[in-house]
N, C-alpha and C positions, 0 to 999 in steps of 0.2 A: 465701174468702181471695184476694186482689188479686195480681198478679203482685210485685211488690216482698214482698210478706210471704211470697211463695210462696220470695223468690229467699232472705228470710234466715233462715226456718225448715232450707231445702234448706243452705242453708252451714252452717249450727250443728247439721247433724242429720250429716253428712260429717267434720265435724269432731269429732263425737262419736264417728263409727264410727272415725275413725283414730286419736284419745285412747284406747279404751276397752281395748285391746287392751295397748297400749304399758304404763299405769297399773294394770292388772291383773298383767301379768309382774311391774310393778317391786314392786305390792303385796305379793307372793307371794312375793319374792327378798327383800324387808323385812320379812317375816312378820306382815305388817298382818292377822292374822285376825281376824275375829267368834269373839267369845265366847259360846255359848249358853245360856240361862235352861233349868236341871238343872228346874224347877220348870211348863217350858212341854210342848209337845206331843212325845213322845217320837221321834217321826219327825224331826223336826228338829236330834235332835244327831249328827248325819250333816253338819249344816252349819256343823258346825265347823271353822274355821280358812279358810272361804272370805274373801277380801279383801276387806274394806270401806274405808269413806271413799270408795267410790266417786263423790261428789257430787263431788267435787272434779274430778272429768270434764265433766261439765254445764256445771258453773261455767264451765273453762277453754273450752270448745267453743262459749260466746255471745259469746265477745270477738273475733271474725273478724267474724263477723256484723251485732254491734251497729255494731264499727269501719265495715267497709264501705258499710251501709244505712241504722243509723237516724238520723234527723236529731236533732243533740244540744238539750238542751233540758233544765227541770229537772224535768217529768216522768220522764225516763226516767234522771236523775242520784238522784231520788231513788226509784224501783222499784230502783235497782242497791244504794241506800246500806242499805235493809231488807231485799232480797235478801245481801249480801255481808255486812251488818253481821251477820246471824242464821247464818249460812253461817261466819262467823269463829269466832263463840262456841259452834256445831257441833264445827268443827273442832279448837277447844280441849279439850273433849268427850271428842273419840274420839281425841286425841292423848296424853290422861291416862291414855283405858281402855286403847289398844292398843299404843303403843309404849311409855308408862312403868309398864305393869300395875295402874292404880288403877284397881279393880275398879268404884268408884264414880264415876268421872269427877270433871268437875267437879262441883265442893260446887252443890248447891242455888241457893243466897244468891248465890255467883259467877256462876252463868248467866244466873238473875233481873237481876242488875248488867246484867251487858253488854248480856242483851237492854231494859233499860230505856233505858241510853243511848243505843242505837241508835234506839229511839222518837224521843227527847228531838231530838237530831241531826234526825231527820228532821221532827219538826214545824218545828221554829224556820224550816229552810228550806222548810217545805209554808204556813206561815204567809204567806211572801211573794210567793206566786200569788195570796191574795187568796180563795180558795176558802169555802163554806159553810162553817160547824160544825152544820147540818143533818142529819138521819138522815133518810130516804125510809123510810116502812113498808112493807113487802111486802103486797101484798094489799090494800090501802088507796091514797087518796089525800091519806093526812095526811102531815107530818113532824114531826120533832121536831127545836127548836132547843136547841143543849146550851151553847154559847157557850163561858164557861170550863171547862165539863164535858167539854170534847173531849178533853183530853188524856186524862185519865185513862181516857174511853171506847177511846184508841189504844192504851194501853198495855195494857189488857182483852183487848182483840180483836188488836192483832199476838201478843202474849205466848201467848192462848188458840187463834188459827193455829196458828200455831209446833207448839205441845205437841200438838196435832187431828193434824197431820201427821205428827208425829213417834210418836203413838200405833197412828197407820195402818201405821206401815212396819212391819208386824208378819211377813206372806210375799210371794212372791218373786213381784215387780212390782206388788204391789197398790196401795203409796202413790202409784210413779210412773206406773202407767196412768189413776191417778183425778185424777190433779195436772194430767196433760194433758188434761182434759174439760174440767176448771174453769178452766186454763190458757186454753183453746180457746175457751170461752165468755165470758171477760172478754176477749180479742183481738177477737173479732167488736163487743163491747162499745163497746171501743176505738176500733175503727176507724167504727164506726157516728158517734161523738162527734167525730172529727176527730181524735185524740188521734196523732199519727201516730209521735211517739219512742216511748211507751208500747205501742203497736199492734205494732207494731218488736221492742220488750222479750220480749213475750210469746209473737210467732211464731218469737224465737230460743231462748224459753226450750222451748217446744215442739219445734221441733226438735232441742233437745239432750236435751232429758228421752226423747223419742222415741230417740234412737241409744243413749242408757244401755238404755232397756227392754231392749233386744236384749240385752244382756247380763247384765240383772237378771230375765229372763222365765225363768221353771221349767225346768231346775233354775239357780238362779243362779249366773253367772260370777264376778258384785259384786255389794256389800250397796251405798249409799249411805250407810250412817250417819247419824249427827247432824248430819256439815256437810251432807247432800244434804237430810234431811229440812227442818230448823229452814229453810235455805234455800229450800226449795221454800213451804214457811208463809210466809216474809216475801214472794216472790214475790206467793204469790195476796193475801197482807193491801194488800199496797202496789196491785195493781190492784184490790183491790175500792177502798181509798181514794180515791184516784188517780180513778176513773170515779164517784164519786159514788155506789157501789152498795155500800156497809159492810154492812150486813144483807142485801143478795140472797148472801152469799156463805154465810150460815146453809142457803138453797136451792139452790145452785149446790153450794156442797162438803158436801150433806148426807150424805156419807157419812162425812167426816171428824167431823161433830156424833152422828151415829150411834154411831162409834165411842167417841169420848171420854163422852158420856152413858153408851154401854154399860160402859165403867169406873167414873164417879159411880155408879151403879148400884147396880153391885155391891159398892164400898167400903161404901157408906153401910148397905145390905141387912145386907152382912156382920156391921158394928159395931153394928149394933141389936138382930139377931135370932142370930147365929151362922151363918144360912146362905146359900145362892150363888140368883140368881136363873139363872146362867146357867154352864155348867160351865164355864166360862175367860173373861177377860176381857183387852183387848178382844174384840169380835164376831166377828173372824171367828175365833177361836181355837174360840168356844162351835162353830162350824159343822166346824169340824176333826174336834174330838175327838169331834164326835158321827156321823164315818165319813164327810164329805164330803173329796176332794180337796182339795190346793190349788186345781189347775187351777179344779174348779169353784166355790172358795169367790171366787177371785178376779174369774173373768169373770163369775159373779153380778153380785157389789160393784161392778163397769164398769159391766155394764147399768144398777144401781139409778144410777151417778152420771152417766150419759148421762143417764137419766129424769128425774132433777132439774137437771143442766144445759138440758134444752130449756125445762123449767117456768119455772126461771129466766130467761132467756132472754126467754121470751112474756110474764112478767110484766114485763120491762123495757123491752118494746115493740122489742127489737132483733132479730127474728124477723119 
């Protein structure tokens, strides 16, 4: 990482450690708690009423950084408009579960909505760079041209992000240490490409996802929620798009495909036969209850997405 990405990572990671602190009192004075799932690991409802919407820290802690260092452009207008737009519809989320009591958040159909138009939004203006509707194959040196087919393949792939991430954040700092590899690894992407607003994006988003850790690491201070999670999806969906690498991101956040399969899984198992492939789902739930730590289920889960971020990586020739 270059001195300039060094300098805006370091601002939005500073500016996280001074949000995080402030945003947690206020959380806690607002009774912003997590609500725990009666039906997940029983060790966890201990973690009750800790304060979440923490993304909403991250969020605030790139906007120094971006301000100061990145050079504006519509690269990095639109990583912000799929990062902020999914970080909104987050935020509406956990604004329904936790300060209006609706146990259910937003409906379904509403989430779907907003996060579709936020797609819609961002093609029309991704449209006017002029860009491929191309897919690069992993492991190959074929592609595929989808033409009119792209959109719909956007709104697939931001939408199925999104919910990857959000299925991650299951314990404490698992989605946000593995956001920051894939984070890390589309940066170096970036910058290899010349990309330098985007480049920019990404060493702020890393620096601020890094100053939450600290206070999302075992036992957690903050949750992020829905606005940090859905947020962090639209982040990595907009630079895998953004760099031309849509599908390295199935090998880059393969921990996030990991998980969300390991729930297809288990639904589909369930409803055919009556019984579980795995004793809780997502994965690392099944590695919980079968007597591993957090501690170690999580730093597992790092190593395996460090090991598909370098794959990644090597197959994209940016290594």
């Amino acid at each position: 990482m270059n001195q300039a990405l060094f300098q805006t990572a370091l601002i939005a990671f500073v500016a996280g450690i001074i949000l995080g602190p402030l945003f947690i009192n206020m959380f806690r004075r607002l009774q912003l708690g997590q609500q725990i799932r009666e039906d997940g690991p029983r060790k966890h409802l201990k973690k009750a009423g800790t304060p979440t919407m923490g993304g909403v820290v991250f969020l605030l802690a790139i906007v120094p950084a971006l301000i100061l260092f990145a050079p504006a452009g519509m690269p990095l207008y639109l990583a912000l408009i799929l990062t902020l737009g999914n970080g909104l519809v987050g935020f509406i989320d956990d604004y329904l579960k936790v300060i209006r009591k609706q146990s259910l958040g937003l409906k379904a159909r509403s989430k779907l909505l907003g996060q579709l138009l936020t797609v819609v939004v961002f093609y029309l203006l991704w449209q006017g760079l002029g860009e491929s509707t191309a897919l690069s194959v992993p492991f190959t040196d074929f592609s595929v041209e989808l033409g009119a087919w792209y959109l719909p393949f956007l709104i697939f792939f931001v939408i199925g992000t999104t919910n990857a991430v959000n299925l991650t954040d299951g314990i404490d700092g698992l989605a946000s240490g593995t956001a920051i590899l894939a984070l890390f690894s589309y940066t170096i992407l970036a910058t290899v490409m010349g990309l330098a607003g985007l480049a920019q994006f990404g060493a702020a988003m890393i620096g601020a996802v890094f100053a939450f850790l600290i206070y999302n690491f075992h036992p957690a201070r903050v949750f992020m929620g829905d606005v940090g999670s859905l947020a962090l999806g639209g982040a990595l969906a907009a630079m895998a798009i953004l760099t031309k690498a849509e599908l390295y991101l199935v090998i880059i956040g393969g921990v996030f495909v990991i998980e969300t399969l390991s729930v297809i899984i288990q639904v589909i198992v369930f409803k055919l036969t009556g019984n579980r492939v795995f004793r809780m789902s997502p994965l690392h739930h099944h590695y919980e209850l079968g007597g591993h730590s957090e501690w170690r289920v999580v730093t597992g889960f790092w190593g395996l997405g460090f090991l598909f971020a370098v794959i990644g990586l090597l197959q994209l020739g940016a290594l």
